[in-house]
C-alpha positions in Angstrom: 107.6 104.2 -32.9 107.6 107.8 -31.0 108.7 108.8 -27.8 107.2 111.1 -25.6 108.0 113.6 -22.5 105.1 114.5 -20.3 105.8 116.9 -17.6 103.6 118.8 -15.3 104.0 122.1 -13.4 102.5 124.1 -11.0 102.3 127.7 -12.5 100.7 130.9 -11.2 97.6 132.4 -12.8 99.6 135.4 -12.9 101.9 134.4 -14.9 99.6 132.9 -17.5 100.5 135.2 -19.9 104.7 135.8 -19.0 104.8 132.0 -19.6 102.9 132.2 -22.8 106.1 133.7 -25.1 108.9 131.5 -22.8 106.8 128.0 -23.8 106.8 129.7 -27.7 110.8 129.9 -27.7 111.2 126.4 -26.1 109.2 125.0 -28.6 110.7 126.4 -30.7 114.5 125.4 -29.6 112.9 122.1 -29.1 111.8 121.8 -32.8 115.0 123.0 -34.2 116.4 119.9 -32.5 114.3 117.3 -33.5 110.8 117.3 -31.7 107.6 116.7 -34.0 104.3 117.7 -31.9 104.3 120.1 -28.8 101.2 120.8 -26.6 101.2 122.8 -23.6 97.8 122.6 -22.0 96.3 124.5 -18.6 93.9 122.4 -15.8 90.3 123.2 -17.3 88.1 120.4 -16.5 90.2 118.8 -13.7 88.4 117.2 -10.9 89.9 117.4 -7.2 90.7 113.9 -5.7 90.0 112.2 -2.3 93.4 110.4 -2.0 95.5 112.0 -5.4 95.1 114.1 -8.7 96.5 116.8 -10.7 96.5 119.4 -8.0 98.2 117.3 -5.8 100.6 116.2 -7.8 102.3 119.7 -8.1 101.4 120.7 -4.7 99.6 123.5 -6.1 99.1 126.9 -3.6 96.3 129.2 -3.6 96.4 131.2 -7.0 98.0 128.5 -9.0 96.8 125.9 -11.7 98.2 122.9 -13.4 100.0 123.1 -16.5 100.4 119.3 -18.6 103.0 119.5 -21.1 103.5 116.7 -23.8 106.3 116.4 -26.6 106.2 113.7 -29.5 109.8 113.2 -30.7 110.4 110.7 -33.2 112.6 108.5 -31.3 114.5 108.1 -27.6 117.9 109.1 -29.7 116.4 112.3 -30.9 114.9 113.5 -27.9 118.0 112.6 -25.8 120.0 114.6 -27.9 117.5 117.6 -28.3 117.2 118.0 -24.3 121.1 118.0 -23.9 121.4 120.5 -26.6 118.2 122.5 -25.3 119.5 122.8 -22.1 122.4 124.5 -23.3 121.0 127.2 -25.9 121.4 130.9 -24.8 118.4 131.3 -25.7 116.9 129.6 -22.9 119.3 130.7 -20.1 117.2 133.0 -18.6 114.2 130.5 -18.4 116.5 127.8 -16.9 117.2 130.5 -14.2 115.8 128.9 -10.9 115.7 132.6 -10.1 113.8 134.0 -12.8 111.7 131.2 -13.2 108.0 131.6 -13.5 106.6 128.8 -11.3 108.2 126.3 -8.8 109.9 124.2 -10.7 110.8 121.9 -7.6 107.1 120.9 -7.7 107.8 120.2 -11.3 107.6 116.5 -12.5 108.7 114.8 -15.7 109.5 111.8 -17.3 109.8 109.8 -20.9 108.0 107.3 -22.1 108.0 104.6 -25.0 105.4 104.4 -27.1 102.8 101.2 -26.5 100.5 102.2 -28.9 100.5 104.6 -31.5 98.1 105.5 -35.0 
């Protein structure tokens, strides 16, 4: 069965459409190595919590949203390989700048998952 990444990000409204063209070329870098389905998708219909949520997740600050990420690779080997390899493209060095990056990423969090059910 699959495996999939989920990761979740704080970004600034403001840089909706800045992040729009970086997300393009990491899919794409992504897809060269291996990855079968990306979705990128912005907090629309996102409830705020009592005790947790999105929102809070991220610590988000006034002017910022959540952004969910998800990537379907078709197996832990694959994907293990594709982020060692991502990380190190030159086309992505200037994303991977904590400098020039477009939100916060140390409010960023990710993780990997194995499938449980899948059709």
């Amino acid at each position: 069965m699959s495996y999939v990444d989920f990761v979740c990000i704080p970004l600034p409204k403001d840089n909706l459409e800045k992040y729009k063209p970086q997300i393009e070329l990491f899919a794409t870098v992504m897809k060269e190595n291996g990855l079968i389905s990306y979705c990128e998708a912005i907090a629309d219909d996102v409830p705020v919590g009592k005790s947790t949520d999105w929102f809070k997740a991220v610590k988000t600050q006034d002017g910022e949203t959540v952004v969910n990420t998800f990537l379907k690779w078709p197996d832990k080997a694959t994907r293990d390989n594709a982020w060692e390899n991502g990380m190190k493209d030159p086309r992505l060095a200037e994303m991977m700048d904590p400098e020039a990056s477009l939100f916060d990423g140390k409010r960023m969090f990710w993780g990997g998952f194995s499938t449980l059910f899948e059709i």
